[in-house]
MOPAC internal coordinates of N, CA, C and O (Angstrom, degrees):
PM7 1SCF
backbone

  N    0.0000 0     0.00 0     0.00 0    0    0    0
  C    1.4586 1     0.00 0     0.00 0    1    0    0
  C    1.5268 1   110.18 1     0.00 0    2    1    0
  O    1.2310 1   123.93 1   136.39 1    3    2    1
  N    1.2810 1   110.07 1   -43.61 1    3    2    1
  C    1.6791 1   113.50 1  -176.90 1    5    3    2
  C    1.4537 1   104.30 1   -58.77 1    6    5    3
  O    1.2310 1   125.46 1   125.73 1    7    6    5
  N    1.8163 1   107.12 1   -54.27 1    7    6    5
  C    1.6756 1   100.75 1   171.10 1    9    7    6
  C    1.3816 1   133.34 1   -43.81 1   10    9    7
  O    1.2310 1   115.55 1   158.32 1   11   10    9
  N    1.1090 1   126.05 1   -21.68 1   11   10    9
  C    1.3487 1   157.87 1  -168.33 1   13   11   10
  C    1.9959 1   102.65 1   -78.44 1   14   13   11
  O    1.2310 1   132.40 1   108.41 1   15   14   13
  N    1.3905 1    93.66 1   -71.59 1   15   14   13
  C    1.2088 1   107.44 1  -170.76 1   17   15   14
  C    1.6436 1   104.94 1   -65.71 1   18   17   15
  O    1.2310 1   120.54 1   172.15 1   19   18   17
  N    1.4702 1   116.58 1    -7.85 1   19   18   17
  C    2.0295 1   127.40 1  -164.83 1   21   19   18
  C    1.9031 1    73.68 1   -85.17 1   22   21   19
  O    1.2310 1   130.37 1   101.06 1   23   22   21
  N    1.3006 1    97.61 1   -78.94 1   23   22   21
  C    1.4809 1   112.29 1   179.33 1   25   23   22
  C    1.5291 1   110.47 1     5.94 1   26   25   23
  O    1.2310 1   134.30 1    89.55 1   27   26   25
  N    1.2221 1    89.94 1   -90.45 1   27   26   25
  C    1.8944 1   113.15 1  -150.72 1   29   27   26
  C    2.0208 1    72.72 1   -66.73 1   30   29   27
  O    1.2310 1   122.07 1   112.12 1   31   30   29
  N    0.9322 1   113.64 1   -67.88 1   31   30   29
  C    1.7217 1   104.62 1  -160.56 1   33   31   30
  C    1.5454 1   111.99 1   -31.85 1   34   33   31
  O    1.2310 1   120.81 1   152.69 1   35   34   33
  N    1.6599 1   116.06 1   -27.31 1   35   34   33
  C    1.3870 1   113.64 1  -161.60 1   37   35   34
  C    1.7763 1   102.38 1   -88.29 1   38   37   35
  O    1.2310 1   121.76 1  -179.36 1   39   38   37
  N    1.2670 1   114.23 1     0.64 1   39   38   37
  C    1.6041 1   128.03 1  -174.96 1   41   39   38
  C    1.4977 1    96.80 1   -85.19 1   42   41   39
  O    1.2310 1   122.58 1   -43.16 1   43   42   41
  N    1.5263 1   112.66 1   136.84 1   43   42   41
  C    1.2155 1   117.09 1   159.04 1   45   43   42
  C    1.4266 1   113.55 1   -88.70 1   46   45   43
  O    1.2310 1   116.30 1   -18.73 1   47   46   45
  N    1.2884 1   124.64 1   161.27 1   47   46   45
  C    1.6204 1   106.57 1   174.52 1   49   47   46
  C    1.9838 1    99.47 1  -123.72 1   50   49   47
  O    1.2310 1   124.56 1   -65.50 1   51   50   49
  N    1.4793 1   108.86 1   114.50 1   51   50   49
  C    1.5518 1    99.16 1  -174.93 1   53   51   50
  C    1.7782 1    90.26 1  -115.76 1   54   53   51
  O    1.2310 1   122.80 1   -10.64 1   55   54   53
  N    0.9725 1   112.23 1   169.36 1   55   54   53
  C    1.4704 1   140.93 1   174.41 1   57   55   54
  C    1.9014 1   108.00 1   -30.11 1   58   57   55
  O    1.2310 1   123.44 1  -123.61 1   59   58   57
  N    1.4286 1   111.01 1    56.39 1   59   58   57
  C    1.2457 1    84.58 1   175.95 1   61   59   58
  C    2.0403 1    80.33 1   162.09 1   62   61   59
  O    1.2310 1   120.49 1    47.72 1   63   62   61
  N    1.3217 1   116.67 1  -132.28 1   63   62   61
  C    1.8069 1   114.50 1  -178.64 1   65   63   62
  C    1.4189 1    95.67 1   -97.64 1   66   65   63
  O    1.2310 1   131.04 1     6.35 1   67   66   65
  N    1.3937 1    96.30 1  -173.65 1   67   66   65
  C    1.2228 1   106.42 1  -168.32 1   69   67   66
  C    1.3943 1   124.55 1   -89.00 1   70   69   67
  O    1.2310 1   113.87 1   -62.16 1   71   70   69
  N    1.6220 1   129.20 1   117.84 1   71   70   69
  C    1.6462 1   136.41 1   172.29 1   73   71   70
  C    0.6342 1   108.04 1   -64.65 1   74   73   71
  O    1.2310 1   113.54 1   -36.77 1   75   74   73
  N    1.6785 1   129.83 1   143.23 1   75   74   73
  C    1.4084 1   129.36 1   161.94 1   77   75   74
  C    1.7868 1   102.65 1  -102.28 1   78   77   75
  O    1.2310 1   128.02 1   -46.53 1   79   78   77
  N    1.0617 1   102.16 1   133.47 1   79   78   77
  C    1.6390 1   103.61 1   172.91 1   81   79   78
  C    1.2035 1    99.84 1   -79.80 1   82   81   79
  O    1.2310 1   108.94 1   150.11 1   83   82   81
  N    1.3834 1   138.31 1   -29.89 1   83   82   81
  C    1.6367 1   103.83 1  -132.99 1   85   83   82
  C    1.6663 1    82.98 1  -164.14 1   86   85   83
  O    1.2310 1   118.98 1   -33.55 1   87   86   85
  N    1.2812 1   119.55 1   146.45 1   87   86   85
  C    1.8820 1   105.27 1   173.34 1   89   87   86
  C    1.6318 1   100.30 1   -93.90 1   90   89   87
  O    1.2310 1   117.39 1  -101.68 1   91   90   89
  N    1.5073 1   122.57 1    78.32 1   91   90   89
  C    1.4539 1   108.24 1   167.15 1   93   91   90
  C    1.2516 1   138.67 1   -37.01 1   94   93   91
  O    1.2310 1   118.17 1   163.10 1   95   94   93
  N    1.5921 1   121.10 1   -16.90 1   95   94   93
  C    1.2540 1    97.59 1  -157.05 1   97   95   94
  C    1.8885 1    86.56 1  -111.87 1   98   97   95
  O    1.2310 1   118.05 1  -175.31 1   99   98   97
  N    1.1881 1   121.33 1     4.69 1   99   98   97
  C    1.4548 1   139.00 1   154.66 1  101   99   98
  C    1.4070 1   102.06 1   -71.96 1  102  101   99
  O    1.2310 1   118.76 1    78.33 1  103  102  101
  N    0.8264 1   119.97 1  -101.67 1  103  102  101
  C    1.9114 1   107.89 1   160.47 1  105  103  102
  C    1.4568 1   121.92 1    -0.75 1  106  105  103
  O    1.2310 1   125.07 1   150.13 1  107  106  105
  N    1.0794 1   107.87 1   -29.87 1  107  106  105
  C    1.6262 1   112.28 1  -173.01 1  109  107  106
  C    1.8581 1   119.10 1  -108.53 1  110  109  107
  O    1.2310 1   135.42 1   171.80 1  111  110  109
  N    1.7408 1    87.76 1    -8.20 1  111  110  109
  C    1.4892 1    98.47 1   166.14 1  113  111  110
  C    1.5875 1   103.49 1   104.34 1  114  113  111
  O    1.2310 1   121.83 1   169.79 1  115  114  113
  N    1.9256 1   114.10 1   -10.21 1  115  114  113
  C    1.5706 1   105.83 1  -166.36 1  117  115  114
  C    1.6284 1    99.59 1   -93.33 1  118  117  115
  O    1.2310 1   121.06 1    -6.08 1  119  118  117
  N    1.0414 1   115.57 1   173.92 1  119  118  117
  C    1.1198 1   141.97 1  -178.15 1  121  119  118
  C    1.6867 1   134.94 1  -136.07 1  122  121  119
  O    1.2310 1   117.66 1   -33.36 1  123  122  121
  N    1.1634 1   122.07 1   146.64 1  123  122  121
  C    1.3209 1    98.86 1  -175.54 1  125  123  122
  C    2.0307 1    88.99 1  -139.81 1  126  125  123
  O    1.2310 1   127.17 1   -40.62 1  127  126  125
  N    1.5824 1   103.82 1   139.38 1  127  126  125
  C    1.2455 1   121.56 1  -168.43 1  129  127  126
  C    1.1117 1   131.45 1   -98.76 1  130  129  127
  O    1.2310 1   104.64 1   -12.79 1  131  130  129
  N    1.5359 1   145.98 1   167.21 1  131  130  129
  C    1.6331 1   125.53 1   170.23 1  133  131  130
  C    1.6876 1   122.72 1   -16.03 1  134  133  131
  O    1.2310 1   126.11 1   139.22 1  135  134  133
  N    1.5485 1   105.86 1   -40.78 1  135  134  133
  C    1.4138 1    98.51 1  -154.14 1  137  135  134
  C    1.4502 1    91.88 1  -110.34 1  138  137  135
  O    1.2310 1   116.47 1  -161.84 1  139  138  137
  N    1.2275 1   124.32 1    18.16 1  139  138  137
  C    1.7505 1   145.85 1   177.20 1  141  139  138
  C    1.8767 1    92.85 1    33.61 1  142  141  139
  O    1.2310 1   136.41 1  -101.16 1  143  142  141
  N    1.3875 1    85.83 1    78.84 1  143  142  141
  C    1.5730 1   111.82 1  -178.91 1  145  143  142
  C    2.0667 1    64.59 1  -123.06 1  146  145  143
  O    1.2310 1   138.58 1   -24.16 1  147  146  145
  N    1.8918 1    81.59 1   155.84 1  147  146  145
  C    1.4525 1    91.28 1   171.37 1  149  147  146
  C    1.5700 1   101.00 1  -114.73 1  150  149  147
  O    1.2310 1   132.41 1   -36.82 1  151  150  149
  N    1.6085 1    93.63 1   143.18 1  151  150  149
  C    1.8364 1    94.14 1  -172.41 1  153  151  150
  C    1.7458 1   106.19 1  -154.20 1  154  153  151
  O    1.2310 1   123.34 1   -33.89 1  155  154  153
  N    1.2557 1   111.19 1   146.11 1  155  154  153
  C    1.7163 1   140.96 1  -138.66 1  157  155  154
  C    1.7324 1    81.28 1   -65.46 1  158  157  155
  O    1.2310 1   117.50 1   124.06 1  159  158  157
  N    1.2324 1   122.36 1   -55.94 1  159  158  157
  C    1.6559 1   141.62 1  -164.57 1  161  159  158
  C    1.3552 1   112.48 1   -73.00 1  162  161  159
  O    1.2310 1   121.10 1   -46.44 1  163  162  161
  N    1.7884 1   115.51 1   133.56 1  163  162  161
  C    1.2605 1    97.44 1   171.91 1  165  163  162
  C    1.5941 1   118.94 1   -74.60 1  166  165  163
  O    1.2310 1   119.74 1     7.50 1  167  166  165
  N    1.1650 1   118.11 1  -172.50 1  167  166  165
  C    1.6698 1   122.76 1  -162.01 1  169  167  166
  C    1.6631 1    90.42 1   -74.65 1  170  169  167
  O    1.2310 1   117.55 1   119.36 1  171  170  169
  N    1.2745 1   122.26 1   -60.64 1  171  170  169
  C    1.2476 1   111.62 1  -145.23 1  173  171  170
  C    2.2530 1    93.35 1   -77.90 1  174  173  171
  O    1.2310 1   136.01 1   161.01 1  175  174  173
  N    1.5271 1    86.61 1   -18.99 1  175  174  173
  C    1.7891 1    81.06 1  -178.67 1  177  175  174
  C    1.8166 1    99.17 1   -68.30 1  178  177  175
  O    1.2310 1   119.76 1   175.52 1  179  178  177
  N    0.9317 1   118.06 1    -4.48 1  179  178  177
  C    1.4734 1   110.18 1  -157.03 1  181  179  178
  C    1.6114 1   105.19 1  -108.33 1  182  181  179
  O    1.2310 1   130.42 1   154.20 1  183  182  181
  N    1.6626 1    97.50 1   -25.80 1  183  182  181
  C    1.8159 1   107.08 1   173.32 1  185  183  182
  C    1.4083 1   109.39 1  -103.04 1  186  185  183
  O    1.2310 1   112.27 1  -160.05 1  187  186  185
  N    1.1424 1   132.18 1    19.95 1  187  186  185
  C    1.3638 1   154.67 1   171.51 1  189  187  186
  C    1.5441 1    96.64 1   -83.24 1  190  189  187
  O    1.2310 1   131.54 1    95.40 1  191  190  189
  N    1.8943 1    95.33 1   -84.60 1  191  190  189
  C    1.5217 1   111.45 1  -176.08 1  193  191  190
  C    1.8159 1   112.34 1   -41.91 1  194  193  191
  O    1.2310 1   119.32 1   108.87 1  195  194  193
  N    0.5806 1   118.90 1   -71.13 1  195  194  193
  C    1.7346 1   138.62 1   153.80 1  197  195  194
  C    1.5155 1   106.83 1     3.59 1  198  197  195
  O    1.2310 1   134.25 1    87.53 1  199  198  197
  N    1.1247 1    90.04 1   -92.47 1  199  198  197
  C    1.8264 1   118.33 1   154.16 1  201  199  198
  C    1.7381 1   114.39 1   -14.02 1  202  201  199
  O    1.2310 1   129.01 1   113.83 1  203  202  201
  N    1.7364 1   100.25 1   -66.17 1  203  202  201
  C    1.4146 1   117.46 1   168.79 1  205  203  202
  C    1.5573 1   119.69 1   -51.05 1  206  205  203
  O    1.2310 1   124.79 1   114.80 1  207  206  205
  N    1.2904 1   108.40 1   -65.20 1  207  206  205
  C    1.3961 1   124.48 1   177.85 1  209  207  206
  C    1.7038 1   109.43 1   -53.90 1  210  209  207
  O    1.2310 1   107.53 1   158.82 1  211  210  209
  N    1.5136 1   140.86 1   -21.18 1  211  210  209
  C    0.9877 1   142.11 1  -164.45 1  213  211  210
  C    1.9909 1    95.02 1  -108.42 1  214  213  211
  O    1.2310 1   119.43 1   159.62 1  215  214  213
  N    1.0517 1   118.70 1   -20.38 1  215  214  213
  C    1.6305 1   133.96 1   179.95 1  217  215  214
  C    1.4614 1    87.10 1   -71.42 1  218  217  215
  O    1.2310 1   130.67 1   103.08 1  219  218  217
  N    1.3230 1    97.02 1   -76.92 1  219  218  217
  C    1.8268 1   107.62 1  -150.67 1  221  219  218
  C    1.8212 1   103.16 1   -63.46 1  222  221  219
  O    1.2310 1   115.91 1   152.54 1  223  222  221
  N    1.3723 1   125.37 1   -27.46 1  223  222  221
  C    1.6027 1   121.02 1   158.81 1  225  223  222
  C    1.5837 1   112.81 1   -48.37 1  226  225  223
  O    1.2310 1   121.34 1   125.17 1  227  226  225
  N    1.5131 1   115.04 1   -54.83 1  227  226  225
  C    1.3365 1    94.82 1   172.93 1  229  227  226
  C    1.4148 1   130.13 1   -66.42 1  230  229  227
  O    1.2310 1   127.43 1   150.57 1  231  230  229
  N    1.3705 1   103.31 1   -29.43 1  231  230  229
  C    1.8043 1   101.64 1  -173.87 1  233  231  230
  C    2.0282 1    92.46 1   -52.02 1  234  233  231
  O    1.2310 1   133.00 1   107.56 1  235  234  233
  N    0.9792 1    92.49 1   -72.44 1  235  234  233
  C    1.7221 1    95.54 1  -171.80 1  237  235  234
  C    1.5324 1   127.42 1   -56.80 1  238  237  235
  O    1.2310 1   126.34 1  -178.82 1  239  238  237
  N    1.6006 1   105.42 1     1.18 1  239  238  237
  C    1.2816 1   105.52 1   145.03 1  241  239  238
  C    2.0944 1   124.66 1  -100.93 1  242  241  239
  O    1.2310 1   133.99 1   167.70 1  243  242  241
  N    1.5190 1    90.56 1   -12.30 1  243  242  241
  C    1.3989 1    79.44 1   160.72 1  245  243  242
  C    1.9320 1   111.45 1   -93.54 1  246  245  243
  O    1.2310 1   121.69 1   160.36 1  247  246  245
  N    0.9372 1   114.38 1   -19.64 1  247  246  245
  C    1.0722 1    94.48 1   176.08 1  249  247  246
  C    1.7189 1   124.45 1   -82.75 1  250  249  247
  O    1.2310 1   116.78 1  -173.40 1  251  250  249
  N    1.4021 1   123.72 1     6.60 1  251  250  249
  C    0.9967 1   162.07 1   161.00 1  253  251  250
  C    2.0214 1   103.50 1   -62.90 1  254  253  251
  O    1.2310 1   139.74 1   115.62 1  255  254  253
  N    1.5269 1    79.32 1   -64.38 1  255  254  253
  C    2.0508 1    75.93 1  -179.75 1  257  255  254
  C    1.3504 1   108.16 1   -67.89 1  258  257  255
  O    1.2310 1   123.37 1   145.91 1  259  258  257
  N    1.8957 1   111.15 1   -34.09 1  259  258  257
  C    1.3115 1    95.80 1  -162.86 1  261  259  258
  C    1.5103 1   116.00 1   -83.33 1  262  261  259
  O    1.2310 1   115.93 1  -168.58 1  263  262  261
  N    1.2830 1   125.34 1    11.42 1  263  262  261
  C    1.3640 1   139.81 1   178.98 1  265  263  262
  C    1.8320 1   114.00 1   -99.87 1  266  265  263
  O    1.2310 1   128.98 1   139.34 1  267  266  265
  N    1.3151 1   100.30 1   -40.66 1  267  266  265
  C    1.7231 1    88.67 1   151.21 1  269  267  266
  C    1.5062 1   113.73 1   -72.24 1  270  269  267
  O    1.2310 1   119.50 1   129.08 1  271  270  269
  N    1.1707 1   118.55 1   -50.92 1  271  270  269
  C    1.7371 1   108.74 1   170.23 1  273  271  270
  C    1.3130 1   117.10 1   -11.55 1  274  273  271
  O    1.2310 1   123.87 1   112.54 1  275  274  273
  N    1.4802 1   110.18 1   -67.46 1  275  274  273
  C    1.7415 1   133.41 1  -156.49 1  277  275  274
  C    1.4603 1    81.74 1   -73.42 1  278  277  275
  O    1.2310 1   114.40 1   127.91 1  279  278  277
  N    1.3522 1   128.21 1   -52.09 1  279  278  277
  C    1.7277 1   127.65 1  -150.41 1  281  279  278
  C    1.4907 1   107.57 1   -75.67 1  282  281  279
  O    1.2310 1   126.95 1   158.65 1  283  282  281
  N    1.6307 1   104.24 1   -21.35 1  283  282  281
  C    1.4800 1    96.20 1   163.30 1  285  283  282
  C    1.3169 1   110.93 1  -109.07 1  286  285  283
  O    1.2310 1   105.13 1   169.66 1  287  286  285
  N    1.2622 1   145.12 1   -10.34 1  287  286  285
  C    1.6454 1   126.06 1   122.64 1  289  287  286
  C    1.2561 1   138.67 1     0.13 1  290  289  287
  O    1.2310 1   123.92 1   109.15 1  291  290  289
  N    1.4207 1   110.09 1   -70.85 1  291  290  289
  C    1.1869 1   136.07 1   163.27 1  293  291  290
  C    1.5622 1   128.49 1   -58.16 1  294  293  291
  O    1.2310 1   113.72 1   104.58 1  295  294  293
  N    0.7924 1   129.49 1   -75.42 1  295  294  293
  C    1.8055 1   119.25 1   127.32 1  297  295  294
  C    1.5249 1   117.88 1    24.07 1  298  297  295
  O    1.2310 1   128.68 1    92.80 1  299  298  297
  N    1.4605 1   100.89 1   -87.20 1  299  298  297
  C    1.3143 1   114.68 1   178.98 1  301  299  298
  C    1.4096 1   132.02 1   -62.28 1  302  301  299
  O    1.2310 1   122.21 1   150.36 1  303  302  301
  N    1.5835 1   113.38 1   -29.64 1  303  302  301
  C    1.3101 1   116.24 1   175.64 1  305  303  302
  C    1.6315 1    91.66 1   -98.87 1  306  305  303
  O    1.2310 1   109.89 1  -139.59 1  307  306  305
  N    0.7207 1   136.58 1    40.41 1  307  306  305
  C    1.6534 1   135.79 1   152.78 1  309  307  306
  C    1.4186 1   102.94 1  -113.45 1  310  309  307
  O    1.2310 1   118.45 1   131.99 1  311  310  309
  N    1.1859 1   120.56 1   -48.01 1  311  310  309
  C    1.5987 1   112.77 1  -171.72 1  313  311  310
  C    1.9278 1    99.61 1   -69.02 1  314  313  311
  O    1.2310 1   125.62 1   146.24 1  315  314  313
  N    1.4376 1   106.80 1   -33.76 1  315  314  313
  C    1.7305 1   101.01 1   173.42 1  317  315  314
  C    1.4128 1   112.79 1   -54.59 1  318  317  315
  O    1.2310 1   130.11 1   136.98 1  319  318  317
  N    1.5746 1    98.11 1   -43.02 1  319  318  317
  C    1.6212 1    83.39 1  -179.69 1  321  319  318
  C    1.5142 1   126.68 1   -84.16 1  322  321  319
  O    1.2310 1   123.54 1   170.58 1  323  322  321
  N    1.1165 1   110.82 1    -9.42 1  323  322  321
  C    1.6783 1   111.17 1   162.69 1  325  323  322
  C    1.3705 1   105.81 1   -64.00 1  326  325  323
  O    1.2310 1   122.43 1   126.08 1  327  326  325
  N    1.1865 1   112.94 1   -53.92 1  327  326  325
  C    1.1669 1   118.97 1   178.38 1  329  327  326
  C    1.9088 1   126.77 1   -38.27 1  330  329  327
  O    1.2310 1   127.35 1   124.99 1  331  330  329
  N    1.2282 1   103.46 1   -55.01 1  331  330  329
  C    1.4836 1   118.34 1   154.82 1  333  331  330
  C    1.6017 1   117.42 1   -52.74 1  334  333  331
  O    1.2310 1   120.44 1   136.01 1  335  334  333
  N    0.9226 1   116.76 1   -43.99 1  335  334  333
  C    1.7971 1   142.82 1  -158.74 1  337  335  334
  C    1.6792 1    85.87 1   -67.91 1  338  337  335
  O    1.2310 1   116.90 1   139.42 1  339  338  337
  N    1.1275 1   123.50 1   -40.58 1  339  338  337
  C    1.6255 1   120.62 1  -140.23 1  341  339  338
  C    1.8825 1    70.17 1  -124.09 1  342  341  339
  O    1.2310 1   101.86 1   141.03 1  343  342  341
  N    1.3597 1   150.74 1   -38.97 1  343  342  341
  C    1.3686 1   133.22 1   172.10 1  345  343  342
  C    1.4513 1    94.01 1   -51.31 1  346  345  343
  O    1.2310 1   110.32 1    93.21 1  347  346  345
  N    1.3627 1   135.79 1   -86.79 1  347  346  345
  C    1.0279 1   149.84 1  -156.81 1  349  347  346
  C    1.6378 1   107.56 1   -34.07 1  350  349  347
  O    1.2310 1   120.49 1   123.91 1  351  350  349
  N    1.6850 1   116.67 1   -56.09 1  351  350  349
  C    1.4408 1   108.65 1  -171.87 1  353  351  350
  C    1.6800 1   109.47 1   -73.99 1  354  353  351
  O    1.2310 1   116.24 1  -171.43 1  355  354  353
  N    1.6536 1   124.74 1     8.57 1  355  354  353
  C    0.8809 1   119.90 1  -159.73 1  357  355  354
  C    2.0101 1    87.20 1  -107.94 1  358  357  355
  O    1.2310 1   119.02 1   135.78 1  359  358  357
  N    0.8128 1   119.47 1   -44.22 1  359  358  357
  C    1.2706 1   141.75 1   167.25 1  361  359  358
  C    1.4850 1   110.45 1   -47.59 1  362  361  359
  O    1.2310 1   119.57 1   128.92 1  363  362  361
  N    1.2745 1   118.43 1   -51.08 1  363  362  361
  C    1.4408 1   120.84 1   170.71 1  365  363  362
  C    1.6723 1   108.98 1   -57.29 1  366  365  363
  O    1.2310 1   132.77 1   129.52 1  367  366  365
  N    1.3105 1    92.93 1   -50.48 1  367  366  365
  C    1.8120 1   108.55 1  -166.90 1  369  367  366
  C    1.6668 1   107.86 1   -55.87 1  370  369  367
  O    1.2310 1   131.11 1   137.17 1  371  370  369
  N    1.4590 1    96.17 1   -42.83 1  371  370  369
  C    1.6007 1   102.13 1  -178.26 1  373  371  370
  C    1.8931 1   103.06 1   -65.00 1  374  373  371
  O    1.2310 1   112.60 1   126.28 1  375  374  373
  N    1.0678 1   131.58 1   -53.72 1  375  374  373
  C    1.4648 1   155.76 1   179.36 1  377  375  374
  C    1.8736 1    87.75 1   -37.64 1  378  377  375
  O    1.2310 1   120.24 1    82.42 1  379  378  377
  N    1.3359 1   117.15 1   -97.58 1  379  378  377
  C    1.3719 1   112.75 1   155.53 1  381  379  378
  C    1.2488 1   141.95 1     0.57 1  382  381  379
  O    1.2310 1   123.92 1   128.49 1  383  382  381
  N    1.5124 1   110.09 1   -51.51 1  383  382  381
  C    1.4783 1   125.34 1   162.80 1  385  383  382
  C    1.6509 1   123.03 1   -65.04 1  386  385  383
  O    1.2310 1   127.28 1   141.03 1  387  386  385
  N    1.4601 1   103.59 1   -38.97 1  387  386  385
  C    1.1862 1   113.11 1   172.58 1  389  387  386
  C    1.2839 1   122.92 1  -104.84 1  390  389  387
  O    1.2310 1   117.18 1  -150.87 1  391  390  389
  N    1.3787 1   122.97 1    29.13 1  391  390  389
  C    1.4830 1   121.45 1   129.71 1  393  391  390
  C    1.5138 1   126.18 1  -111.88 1  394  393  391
  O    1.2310 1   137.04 1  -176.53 1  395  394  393
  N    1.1301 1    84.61 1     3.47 1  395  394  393
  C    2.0022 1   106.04 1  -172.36 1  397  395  394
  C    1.8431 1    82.83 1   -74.61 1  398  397  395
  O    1.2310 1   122.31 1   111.87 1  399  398  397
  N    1.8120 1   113.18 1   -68.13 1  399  398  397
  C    1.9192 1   102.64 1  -176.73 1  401  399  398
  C    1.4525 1   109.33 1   -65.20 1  402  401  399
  O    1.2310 1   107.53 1   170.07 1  403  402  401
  N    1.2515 1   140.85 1    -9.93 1  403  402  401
  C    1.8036 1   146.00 1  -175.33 1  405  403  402
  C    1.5967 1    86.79 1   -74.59 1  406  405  403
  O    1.2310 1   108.71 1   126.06 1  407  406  405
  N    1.3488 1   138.73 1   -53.94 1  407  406  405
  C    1.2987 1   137.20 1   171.71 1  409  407  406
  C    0.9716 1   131.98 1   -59.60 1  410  409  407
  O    1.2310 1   117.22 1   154.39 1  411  410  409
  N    1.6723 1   122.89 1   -25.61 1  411  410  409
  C    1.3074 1   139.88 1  -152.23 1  413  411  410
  C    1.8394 1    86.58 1  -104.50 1  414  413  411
  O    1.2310 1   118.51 1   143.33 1  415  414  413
  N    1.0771 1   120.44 1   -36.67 1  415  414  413
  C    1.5791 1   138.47 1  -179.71 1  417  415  414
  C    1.3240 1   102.22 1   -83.58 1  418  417  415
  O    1.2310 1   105.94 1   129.88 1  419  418  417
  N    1.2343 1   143.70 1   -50.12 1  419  418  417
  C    1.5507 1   126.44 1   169.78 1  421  419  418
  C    1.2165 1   117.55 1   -64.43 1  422  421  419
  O    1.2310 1   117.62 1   145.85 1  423  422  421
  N    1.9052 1   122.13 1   -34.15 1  423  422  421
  C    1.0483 1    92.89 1   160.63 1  425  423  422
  C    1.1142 1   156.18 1   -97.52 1  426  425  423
  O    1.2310 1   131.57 1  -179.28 1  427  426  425
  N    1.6045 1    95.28 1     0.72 1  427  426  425
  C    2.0063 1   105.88 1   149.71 1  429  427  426
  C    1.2172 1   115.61 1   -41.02 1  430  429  427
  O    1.2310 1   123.02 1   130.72 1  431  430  429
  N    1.4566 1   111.82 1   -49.28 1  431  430  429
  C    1.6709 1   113.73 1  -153.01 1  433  431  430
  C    2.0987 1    97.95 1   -68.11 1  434  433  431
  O    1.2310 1   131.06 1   140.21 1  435  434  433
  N    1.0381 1    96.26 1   -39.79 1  435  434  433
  C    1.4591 1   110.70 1  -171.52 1  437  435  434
  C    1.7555 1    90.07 1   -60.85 1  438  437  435
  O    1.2310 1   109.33 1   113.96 1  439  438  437
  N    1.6613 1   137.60 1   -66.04 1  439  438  437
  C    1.2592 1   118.76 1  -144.99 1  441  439  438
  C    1.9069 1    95.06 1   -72.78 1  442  441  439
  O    1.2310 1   118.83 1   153.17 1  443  442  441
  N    1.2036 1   119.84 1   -26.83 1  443  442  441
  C    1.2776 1   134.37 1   157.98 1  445  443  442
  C    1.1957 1   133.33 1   -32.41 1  446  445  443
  O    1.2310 1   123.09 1   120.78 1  447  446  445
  N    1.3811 1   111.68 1   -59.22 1  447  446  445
  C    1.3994 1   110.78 1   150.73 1  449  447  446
  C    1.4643 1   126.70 1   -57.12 1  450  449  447
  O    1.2310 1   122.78 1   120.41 1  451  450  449
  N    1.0811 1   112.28 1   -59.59 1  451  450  449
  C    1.5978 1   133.95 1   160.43 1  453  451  450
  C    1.5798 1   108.57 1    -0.75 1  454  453  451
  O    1.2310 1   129.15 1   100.02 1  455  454  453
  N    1.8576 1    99.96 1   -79.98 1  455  454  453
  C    1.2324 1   106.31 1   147.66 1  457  455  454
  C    1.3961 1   165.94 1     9.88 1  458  457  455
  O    1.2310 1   131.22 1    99.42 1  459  458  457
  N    1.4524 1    95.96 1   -80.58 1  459  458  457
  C    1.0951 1   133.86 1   179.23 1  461  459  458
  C    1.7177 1   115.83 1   -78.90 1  462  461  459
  O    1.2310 1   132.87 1   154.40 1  463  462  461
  N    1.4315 1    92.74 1   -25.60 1  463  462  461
  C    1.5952 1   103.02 1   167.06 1  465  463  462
  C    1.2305 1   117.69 1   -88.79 1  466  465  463
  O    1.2310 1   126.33 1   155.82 1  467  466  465
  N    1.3816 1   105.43 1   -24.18 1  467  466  465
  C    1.9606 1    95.76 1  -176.44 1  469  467  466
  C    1.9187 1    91.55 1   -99.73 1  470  469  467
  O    1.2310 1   111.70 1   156.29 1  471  470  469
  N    1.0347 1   133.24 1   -23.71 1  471  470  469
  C    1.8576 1   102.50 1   162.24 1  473  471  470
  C    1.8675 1   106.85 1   -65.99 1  474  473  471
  O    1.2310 1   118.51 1   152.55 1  475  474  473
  N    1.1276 1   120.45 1   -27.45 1  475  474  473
  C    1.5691 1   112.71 1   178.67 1  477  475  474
  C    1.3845 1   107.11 1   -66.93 1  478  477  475
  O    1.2310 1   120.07 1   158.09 1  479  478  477
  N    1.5701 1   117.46 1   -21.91 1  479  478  477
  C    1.4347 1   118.84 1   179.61 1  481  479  478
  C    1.7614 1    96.30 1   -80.71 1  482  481  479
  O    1.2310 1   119.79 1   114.44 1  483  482  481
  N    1.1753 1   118.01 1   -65.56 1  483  482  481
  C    1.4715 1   124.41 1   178.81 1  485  483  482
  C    1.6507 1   120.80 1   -32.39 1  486  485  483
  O    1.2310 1   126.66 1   147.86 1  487  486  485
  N    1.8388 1   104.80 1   -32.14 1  487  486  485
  C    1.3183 1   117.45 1  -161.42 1  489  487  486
  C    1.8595 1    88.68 1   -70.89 1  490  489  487
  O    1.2310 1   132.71 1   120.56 1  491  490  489
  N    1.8007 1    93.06 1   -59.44 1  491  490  489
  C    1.1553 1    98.57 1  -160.59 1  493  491  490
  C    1.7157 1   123.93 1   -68.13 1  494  493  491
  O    1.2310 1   114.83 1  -167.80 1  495  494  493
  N    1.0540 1   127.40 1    12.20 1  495  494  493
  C    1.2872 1   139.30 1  -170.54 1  497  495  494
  C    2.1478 1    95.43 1  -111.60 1  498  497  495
  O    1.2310 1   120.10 1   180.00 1  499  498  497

């Protein structure tokens, strides 16, 4: 009602309909929109924000894709490195193996010789 009464007060009345001096209810901060709904924001502050709010949905849906991206990135160079992880201990194991018979073979060769010296002792007696 008070808006009402700002209204009509801000009208001049001259010889004929009614002038508006002044847009009161612009003055007063209101606004009225496409669908002349009245609203607190001016139009272009309001298709700005709008504007904003329709920007910043996509950022956070691309950053949405680009985070499964990375998450299946990530993923993948983990299973590589198991993958390596389990080459490597297999590689060690083999390495291991083949100084485990390099030992097992010197020390044949050694009781062998061994051997071979006490029939040369046996021969020579």
């Amino acid at each position: 009602l008070t808006l009402l009464l700002v209204f009509l007060t801000e009208f001049s009345i001259s010889s004929g309909p009614l002038v508006m001096a002044k847009d009161p209810l612009a003055e007063a901060g209101l606004h009225f929109d496409e669908l002349h709904k009245l609203r607190v924001l001016e139009p272009d502050v309001s298709q700005k924000t709008t504007e904003l709010k329709e920007e910043c949905e996509e950022f956070v849906d691309k950053i949405g894709q680009f985070q499964k991206i990375v998450g299946g990135l990530i993923e993948l160079v983990d299973e590589l490195a198991k993958e390596a992880e389990n080459e490597k201990m297999k590689a060690i194991g083999a390495r291991n193996l083949l100084k485990s018979v390099e030992k097992q073979r010197e020390a044949q060769q050694q009781q062998l010789q061994a051997l071979i010296a006490e029939k040369k002792m046996q021969l020579e007696r």
